[in-house]
N, C-alpha and C positions, 0 to 999 in steps of 0.2 A: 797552247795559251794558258790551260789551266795551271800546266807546271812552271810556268813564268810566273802567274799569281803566284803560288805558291812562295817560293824563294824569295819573291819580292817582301812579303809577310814575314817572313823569316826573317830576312836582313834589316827591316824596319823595329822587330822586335831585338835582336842584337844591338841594334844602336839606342834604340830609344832606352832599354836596361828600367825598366819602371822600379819603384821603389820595393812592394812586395816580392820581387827576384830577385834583391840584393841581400845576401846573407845579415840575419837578423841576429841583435846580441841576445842573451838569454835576458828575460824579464825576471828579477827577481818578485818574490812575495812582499808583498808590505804587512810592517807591522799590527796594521789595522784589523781587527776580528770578523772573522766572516760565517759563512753558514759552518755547519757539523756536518751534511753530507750532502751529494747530490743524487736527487730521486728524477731518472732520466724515464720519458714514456718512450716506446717506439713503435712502429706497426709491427704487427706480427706475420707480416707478406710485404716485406719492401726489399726483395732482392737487388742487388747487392748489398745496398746500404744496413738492413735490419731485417732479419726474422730470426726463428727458433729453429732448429735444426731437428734431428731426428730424436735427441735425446730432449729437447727442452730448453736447452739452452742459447741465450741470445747469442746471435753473429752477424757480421755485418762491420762495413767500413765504420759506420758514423758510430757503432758498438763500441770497436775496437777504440775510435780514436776521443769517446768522451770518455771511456777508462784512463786514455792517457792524458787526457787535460786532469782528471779528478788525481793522477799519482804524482801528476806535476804539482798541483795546487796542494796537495798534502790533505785532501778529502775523499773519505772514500765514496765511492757508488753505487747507487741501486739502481736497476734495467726494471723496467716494467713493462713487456708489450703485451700488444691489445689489439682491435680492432681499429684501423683510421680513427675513423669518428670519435667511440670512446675514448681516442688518446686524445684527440685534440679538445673533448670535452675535460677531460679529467682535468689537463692545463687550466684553462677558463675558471675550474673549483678550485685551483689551489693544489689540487693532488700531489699535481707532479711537479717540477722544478722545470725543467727543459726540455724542449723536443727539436729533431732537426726539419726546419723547413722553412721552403721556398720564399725568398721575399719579393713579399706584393705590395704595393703602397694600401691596399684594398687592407690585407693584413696589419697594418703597424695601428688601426685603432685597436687593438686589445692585446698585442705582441711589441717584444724590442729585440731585437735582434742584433748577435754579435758580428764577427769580421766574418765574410765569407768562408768559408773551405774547400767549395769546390762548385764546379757550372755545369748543372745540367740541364737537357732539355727534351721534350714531349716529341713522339713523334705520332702518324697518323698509321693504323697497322689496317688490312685489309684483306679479304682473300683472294686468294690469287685465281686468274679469271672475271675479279670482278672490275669496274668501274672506277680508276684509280682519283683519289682526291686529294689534290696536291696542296691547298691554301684553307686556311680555319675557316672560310666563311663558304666552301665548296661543301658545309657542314650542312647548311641551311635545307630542311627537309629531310634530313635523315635520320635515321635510329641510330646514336649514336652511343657505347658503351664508356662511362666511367668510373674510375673511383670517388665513392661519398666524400666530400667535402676536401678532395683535393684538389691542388692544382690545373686540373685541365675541364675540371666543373665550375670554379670559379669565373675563369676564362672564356669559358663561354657563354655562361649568363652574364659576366659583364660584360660583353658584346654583343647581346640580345642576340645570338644566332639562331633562328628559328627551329633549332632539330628539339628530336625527341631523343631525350639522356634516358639512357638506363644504366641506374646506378647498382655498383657491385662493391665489397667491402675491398677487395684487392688488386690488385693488377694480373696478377695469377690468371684469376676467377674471370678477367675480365676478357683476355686472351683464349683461354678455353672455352668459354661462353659466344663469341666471334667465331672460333674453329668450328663449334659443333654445325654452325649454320644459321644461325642468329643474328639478325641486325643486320647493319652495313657495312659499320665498323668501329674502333676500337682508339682510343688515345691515351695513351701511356705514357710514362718515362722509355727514352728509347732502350736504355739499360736494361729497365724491368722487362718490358715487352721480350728483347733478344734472349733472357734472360730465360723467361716462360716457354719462350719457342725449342727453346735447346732441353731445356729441362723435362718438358714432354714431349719432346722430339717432335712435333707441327708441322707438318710437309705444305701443308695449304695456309702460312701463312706468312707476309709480307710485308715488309715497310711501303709506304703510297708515298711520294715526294719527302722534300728535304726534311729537317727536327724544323718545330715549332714551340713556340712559349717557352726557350730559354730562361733561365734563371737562376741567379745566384742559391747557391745552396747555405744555411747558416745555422746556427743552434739559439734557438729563439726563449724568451723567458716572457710570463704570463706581464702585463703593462704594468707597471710602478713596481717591480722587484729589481731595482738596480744594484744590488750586493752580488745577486747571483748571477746579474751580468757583467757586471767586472772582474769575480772569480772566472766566469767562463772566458770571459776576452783575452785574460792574462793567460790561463792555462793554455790556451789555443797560442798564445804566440808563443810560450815556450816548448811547444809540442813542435811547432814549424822551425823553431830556431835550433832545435839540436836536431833534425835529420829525421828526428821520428817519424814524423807526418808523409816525406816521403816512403819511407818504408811501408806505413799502413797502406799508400795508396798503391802501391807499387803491387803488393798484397794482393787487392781485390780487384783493381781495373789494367795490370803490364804497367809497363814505360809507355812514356810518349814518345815519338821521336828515338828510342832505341837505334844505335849505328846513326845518329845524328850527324851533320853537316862540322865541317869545323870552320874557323872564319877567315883562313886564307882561300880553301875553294871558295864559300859563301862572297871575298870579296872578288874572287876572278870569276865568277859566275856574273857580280854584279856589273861588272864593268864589260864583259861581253852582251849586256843584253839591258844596257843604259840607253841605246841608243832606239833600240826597236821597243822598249815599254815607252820612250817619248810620245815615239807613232802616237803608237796605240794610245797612250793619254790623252794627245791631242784628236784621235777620233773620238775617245771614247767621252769627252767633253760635248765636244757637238753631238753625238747620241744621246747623252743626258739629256740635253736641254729637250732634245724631241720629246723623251721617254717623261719627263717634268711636268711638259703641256698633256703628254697622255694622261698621266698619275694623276695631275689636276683634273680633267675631266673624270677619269674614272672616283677617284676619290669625291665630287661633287655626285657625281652618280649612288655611290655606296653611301654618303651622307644624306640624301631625301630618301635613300630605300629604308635607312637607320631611323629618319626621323618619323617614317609610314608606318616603321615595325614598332615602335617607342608607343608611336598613337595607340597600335593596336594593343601593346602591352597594356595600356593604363585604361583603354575602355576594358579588356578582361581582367585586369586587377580589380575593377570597378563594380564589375560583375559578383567576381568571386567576394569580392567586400559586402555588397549586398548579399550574397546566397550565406553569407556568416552571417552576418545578422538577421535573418530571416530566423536560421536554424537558432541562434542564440533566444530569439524572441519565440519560437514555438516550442522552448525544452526538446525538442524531437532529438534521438540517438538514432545517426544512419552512419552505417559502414558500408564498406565493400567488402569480401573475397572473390580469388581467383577463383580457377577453376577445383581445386584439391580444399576449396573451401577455408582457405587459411585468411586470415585476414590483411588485406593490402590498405586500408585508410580507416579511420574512423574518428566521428566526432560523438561523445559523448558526456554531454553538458552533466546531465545527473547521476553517472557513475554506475551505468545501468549493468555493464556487463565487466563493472569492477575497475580498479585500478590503471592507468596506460600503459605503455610499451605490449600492448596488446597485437602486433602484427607479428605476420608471421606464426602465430598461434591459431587453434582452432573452438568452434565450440565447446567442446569438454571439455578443453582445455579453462577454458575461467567460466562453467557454468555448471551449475548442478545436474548430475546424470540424467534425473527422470525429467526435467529442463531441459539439457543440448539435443534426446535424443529427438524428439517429433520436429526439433527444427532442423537438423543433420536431415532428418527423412524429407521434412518440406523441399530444401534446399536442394537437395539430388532431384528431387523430383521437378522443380524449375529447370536445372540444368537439362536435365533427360528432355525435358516437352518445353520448352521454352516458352512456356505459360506461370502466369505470376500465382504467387497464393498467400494466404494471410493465416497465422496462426495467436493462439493466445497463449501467453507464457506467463504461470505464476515463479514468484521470486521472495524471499524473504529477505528485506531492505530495512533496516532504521527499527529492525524490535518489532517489525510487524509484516505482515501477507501483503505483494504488492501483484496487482495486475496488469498484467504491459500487453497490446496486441502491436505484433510485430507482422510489414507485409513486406515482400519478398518481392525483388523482379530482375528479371535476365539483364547483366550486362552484355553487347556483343561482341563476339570472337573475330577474330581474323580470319577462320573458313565460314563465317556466316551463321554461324552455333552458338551458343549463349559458351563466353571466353569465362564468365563469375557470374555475381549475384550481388544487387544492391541489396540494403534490409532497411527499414525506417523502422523505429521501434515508437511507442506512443505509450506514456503512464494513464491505464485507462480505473486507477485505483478507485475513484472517487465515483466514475460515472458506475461501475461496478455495485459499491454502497448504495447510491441513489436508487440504479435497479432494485438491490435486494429488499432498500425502505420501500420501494412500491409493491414490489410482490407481497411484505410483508401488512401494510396497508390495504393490499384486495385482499388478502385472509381475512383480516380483521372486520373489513367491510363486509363481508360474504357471512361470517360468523355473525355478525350485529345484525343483518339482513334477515338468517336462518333464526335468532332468536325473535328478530323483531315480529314475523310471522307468525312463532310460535307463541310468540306473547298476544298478540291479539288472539288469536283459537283460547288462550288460557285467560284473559280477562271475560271472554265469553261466558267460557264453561265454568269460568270461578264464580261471576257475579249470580246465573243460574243457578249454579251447583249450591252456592251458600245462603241463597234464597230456598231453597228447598231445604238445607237441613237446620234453618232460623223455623221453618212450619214444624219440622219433626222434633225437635227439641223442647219448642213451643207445646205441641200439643201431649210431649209426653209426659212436661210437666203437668199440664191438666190432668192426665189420666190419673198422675199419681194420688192428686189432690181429689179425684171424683173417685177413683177405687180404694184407694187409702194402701195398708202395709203388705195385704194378701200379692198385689202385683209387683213390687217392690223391684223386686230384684231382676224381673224381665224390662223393667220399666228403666232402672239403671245400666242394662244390657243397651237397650233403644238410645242411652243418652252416650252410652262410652262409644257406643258404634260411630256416632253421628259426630262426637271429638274428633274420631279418629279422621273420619273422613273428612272434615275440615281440615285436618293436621295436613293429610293428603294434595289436599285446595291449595293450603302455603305450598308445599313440596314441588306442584308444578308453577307457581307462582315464583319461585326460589330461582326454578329454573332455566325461566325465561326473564330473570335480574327484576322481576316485577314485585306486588303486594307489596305489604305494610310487613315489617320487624316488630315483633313486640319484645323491645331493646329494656335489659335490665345487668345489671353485675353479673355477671358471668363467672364462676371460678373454672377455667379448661380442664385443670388437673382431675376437681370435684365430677365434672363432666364426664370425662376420659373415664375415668377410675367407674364410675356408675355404669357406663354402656359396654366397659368390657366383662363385667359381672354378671350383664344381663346376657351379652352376645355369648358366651363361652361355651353354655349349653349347646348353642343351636348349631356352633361350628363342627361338632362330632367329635369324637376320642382322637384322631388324626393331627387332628389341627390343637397347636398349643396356645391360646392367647393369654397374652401376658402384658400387663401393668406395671412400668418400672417409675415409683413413685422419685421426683429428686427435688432439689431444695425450692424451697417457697416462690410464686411467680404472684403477681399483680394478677387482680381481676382484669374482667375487661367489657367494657357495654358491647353489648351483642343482643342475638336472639337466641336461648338457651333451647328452643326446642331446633332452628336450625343448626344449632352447632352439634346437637344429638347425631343429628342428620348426615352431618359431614363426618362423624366418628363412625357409625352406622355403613355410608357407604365402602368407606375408606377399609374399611374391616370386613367385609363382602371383599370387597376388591382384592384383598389379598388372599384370601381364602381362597376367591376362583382359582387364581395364579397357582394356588401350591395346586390344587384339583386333589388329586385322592391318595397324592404320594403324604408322606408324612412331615410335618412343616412346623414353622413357629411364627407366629405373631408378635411383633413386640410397639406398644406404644408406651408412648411419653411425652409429657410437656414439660419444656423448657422455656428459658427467658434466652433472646439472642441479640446481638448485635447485627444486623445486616450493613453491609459495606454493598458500592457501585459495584462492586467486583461481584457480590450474592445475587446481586437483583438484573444485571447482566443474562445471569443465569438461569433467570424464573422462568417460567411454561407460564401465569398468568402474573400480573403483576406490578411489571417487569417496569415500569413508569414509575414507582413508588419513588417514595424520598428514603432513602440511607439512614438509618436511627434504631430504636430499643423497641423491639417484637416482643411478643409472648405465642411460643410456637407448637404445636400439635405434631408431632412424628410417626408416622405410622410404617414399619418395615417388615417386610417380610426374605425367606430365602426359599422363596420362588425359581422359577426359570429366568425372570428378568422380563426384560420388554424389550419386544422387537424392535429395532429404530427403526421400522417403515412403518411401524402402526404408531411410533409415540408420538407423531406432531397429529396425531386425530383422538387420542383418548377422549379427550374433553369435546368431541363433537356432540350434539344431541342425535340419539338414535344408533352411534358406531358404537359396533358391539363386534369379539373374535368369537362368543358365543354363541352357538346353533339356537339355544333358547334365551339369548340373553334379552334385554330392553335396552340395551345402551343408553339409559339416564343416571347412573349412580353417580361416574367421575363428570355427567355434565351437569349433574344436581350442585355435587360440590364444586364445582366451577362459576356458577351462578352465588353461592352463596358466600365463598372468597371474596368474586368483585364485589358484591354488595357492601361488604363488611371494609373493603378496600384490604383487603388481607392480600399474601403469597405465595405462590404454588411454584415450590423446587423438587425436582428430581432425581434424587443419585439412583442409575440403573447402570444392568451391564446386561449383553445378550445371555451369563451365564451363571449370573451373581447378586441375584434378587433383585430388591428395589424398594425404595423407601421416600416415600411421602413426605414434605415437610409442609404445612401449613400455618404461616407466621400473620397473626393479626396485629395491629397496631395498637402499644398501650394509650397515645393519646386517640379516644373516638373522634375523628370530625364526620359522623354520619348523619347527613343533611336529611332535610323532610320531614315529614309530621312524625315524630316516635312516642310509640305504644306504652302502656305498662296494661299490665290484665288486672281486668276489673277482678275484686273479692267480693263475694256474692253474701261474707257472712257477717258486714258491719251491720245491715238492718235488713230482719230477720222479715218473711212475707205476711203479711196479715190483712186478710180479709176486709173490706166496710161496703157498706152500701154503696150502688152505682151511682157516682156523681156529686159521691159525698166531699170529696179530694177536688175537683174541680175540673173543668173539662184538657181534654188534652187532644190537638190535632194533627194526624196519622196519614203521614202524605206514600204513600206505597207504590208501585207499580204492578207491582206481584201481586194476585186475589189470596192467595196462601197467607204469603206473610201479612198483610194489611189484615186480614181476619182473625189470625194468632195473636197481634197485636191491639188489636180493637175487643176480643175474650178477656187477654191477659190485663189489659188494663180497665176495663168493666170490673173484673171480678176486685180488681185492689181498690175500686170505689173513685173511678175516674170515670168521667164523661166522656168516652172515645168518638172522634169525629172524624171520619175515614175520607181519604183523599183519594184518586189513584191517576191525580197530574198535578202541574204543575196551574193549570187553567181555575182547575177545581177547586183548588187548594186556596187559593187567592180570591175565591166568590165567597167560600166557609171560611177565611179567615177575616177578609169584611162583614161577615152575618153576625161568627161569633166573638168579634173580637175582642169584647169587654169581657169576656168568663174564659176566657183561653189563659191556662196558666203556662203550658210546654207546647212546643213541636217536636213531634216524629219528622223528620227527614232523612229521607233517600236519599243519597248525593248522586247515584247513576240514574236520574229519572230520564224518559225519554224524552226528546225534544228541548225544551228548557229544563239546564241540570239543577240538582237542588241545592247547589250552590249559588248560581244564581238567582232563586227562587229565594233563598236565605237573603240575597240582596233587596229583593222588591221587600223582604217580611221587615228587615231592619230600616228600611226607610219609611215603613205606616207604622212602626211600631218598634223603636229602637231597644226594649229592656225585655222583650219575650222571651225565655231561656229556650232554647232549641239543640236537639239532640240530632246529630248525623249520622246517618247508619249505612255504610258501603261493604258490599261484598264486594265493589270494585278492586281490581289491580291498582291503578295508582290514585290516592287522593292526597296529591302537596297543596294542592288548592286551596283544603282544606286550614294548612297553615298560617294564611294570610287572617285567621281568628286565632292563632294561640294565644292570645295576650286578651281575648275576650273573657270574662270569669263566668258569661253567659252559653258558652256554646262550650258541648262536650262530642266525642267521636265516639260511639259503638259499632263494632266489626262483628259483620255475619262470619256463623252461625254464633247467635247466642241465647242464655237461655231464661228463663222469666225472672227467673231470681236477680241475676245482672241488669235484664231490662229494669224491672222496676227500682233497685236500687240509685241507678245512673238517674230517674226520672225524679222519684222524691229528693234527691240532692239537689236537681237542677229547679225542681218546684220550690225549695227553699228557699234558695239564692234568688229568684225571684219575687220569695216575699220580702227576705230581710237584706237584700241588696247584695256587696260584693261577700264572698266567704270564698274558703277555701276551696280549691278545686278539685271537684269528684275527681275519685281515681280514675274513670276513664276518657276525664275530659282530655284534650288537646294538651300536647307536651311538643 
């Protein structure tokens, strides 16, 4: 029956003579201008029709036969092959001019395509022993191998056929990859497949039923290039019309039909066997129609199974549409790799691990070494234990340190084993800063804490300590005046001592950012240059200290005895560092510029506003500083020395913030280190500020007790209130001693018509004497009143600087300044507003 078909096809193609077997004239060229060359892509694995041979060079029917359209047309040609995919993208860019292939109606939105050439078609390949699958939709459920974006891929996602593709670049690849044992099975070109089997000789591999997905074969040109498809249509018919074409094909696939029928047998075949194809017509009529009513059932079958699979398709398009915008709206970068850790998928919104066409690639591959290697190590270690893990991975991204925590978890395998590894990566940059600003905020806190502690112990011990040497100063000025010249010089012993140790009073007051400044012009240079004349001695022959004078800087309002202080420490400090090797000291003041970029940089500071410094340098070529001890210099109390005190760099760290000044560092673990200390030329230093009283405008002079007028001595202290109440008796003042604020205010209603001053305490206890000050000013608003604090802080006192009546003296001080401050403020109470005593309020 089949060789009756046969014949019958034969003799109907004999008679019928269609128009493309009828010998074609040659097509000449028209005069019209056409391209300069044609640039043909082709796969670089499409046997027969195109690859590269052993040398490089292209072969292949469709090779062979656009050479000869391109000599036909009087154009030369350039072969380009590639990879499927990439050829059929390059087309899409413009790259290439034309490629041969299959037409699809699917295809003609971005293709045009010229006259056929040739038909071929797909068949279904499988191994042998296995399960044979005869029809394209016996696909449904299987692993099934193809080529990227050809033909028999297209095919079967436009038929929703539910299997699982696994795509390969060639047909080769695709065949070999089936034999080893892989998948199910394999859809090719039948050509290519027989092709592959012969070429690696394939013992276990097999066509499964008849070719599938037929199709004209053509030479196609990217959509709206019509020049280069009229060149190609012409070339092609004058390739077919002089013989050539058969020759090529003859070439690479035999004759058809070789020893062919001739059409006298063909017609006495026909006429013996006219009679028995009637039969058979006429059964095989009534068979259809049966086979028709099947085909319609079955085909309504395969239509609601198509429109079940359709649903299914669009609820998981739906799906997958949301899980993209999810990932879009969380910035989140998640890949996969296999199992060899290469990369199989990846969505990466912010470019985390670089550029795409990232598969197939591995970590090291697009990450920096001391980067890939702890997640290369993660990643094995998921695979090995099939337990998930989370690492953190820095990246320098955009000019700056980026922190990403990436977490890891087993894809699973086919024997039940982690088969990859998903990764989700998360930009965790910012919560990173945040942490570091809180860590850096409990320092700060802890540090303000530790001072704040130490400042109350130091208001304590100041307010006492400076009460006791207001008594000793006090009364050493008596002795001088009751012994006279014979004691002199032990007598100015007793008063330089009792300086000193006030000096001390501020020092730990400096410390803990507390006390009063007594702010005046400052020259640093002047400063600098004085303390290192005095220090040089005491550093020993070893140590070189040196003063490098440079050009002219601005004064600056400060406290000239803490800024001694800050030169003082700062010059120890380097001295310790060199210890007993032999060293150099070198200081200097300069004028700076500090930029965001300087003050970034500061150890204290660091908050300041950006502008024109006047800066103090102190450098030594020491050993340097450890970096594990530098972020605690400025602690109170850390010290690397066995006998040290740890307050010199916390002194001067106290005395910076006060000043609102800046402390920079350039150290190295082996290459000295150098101090920069930058205070601000414009002062904004808030609070009550000092100037020191001069003790030699009015000289002390004796009168009778009570001659001057009374004066009331509000004290807490029996020491001080007693030095106070001699020292003013003997200048001819009626002293009226207080030693509260209760008391104070019963003797200031008794004597209040011959009261010319008050003495006031401002730390008294219980009601302070500031507010005491408030009750005096409302029974008596023109009293001139003197405030005397050993206290750490009095701003309070502020809220009078605009009074011409109230001035401020700071313990320890000594008769001479007392009475001067008192007869200026007794003046101003006789003759109204006047200038204000130097130690009044500023």
């Amino acid at each position: 029956m089949r060789s009756v078909l046969r014949v019958m096809v034969v003799l109907m193609l004999l008679a019928a003579r269609p128009a493309w077997a009828q010998p074609a004239a040659v097509i000449r060229e028209s005069s019209e201008p056409g391209p300069g060359r044609i640039i043909y892509g082709g796969d670089e694995n499409f046997r027969p029709n195109e690859w590269s041979d052993d040398a490089g060079r292209p072969v292949g029917f469709q090779i062979d036969l656009i050479r000869a359209i391109g000599r036909a047309a009087g154009v030369p040609v350039e072969v380009r092959l590639g990879p499927w995919s990439e050829i059929r993208e390059s087309l899409l860019a413009g790259e290439v001019d034309v490629v041969g292939l299959f037409d699809q109606p699917a295809r003609h939105s971005y293709a045009d395509f010229s006259a056929p050439h040739s038909v071929q078609a797909s068949t279904i390949f499988i191994r042998k022993g296995t399960t044979p699958i005869d029809r394209l939709d016996q696909l449904a459920g299987r692993s099934v191998i193809v080529q990227r974006d050809a033909l028999a891929e297209e095919q079967i996602r436009a038929a929703a056929i539910p299997a699982s593709l696994i795509l390969v670049n060639n047909e080769a690849e695709a065949i070999l990859l089936l034999a080893s044992g892989s998948h199910d099975c394999a859809v090719v070109t039948q050509a290519g497949g027989h092709d592959a089997i012969a070429r690696f000789r394939l013992s276990n591999i097999t066509t499964s039923g008849p070719p599938i997905l037929a199709s004209n074969v053509c030479f196609a040109v990217r959509k709206g290039n019509p020049e280069m498809l009229r060149l190609v249509d012409r070339g092609l018919a004058t390739v077919k019309a002089s013989g050539e074409y058969s020759a090529i094909f003859q070439k690479w696939f035999g004759e058809v039909g070789r020893g062919g029928i001739s059409r006298a047998r063909a017609a006495a075949w026909a006429g013996a066997i006219v009679a028995p194809v009637a039969a058979l017509a006429l059964a095989a009529l009534i068979w259809s129609r049966s086979l028709r009513r099947r085909v319609e059932q079955r085909t309504a079958e395969i239509a609601k199974q198509l429109a079940e699979r359709r649903k299914a398709e669009e609820a998981l398009r739906a799906s997958e549409d949301r899980f993209r915008a999810v990932l879009r709206a969380s910035g989140i970068t998640v890949c996969t790799q296999d199992s060899d850790l290469k990369f199989t998928w990846l969505y990466d919104p912010g470019r985390v691990l670089g550029p795409g066409g990232l598969v197939g690639l591995r970590d090291p591959d697009v990450l920096p070494a001391d980067a890939a290697a702890p997640l290369m190590s993660a990643k094995h270690r998921v695979l090995r234990t099939g337990e998930g893990a989370r690492r953190e991975l820095l990246l320098h991204r955009d000019n700056q340190d980026r922190w990403y925590e990436v977490a890891i978890e087993p894809l699973p395998g086919s024997d039940g084993r982690p088969g990859g590894v998903m990764s989700a990566i998360v930009d965790v940059t910012q919560l990173k800063r945040a942490e570091a600003r809180r860590f850096e905020l409990e320092r700060r806190i802890m540090q303000a804490q530790k001072l704040e502690s130490l400042g109350l112990l130091a208001a304590g011990v100041g307010h006492d300590f400076n009460n006791l040497l207001t008594g000793i100063l006090g009364y050493a000025d008596q002795a001088r005046r009751a012994v006279g010249a014979a004691a002199e010089e032990p007598i100015r012993g007793i008063e330089l001592l009792a300086r000193r140790a006030g000096e001390l009073t501020q020092q730990l007051l400096a410390l803990t950012g507390g006390g009063k400044m007594l702010v005046s012009s400052v020259d640093l240079a002047g400063v600098a240059d004085e303390m290192c004349r005095l220090l040089r001695a005491s550093l020993g022959p070893k140590v070189q200290l040196e003063f490098q004078p440079g050009p002219a800087i601005p004064e600056i309002e400060a406290d000239a005895t803490q800024i001694r202080q800050v030169v003082l420490n700062l010059v120890k400090n380097a001295a310790d560092a060199i210890g007993d090797s032999p060293g150099r000291i070198i200081v200097r003041a300069v004028r700076a510029e500090l930029t965001e970029h300087d003050l970034r940089a500061a150890r204290i500071g660091g908050d300041a506003l950006p502008g024109p410094y006047v800066g103090l340098v102190v450098g030594d070529d020491g050993p340097g500083i450890d970096p594990v001890v530098l972020g605690r210099i400025f602690d109170s109390f850390f010290t690397t020395k066995p006998q040290g005190r740890g307050l010199g760099l916390a002194v001067v760290a106290g005395v910076v913030q006060r000043h609102r000044g800046v402390v920079i560092i350039d150290h190295g673990p082996s290459g000295g280190s150098t101090f920069r200390i930058y205070f601000p030329l414009a002062s904004t230093l808030e609070g009550v500020l000092e100037r020191a009283v001069s003790a030699s405008s009015i000289p002390y002079a004796p009168a009778r007790p009570g001659q001057r007028g009374a004066v009331l001595i509000v004290d807490d202290m029996r020491a001080v209130r007693e030095f106070l109440t001699e020292s003013l008796t003997e200048a001819g003042y009626h002293a009226i001693p207080a030693a509260d604020a209760a008391e104070a205010m019963r003797l200031f209603g008794e004597f209040r018509s011959s009261i010319r001053a008050i003495l006031l305490d401002v730390g008294l206890p219980g009601t302070s004497g500031l507010r005491l000050l408030d009750h005096v000013r409302a029974e008596h608003s023109s009293v001139p009143v003197l405030l005397i604090t050993g206290m750490v802080e009095v701003e309070d006192a502020a809220l009078y600087a605009n009074d011409p009546r109230v001035a401020l003296l700071r313990k320890p001080f000594s008769t001479s300044e007392l009475l001067l401050i008192v007869e200026t403020l007794c003046r101003v109470g006789v003759d109204g507003p006047a200038p204000r005593p130097s130690g009044a309020l500023h």
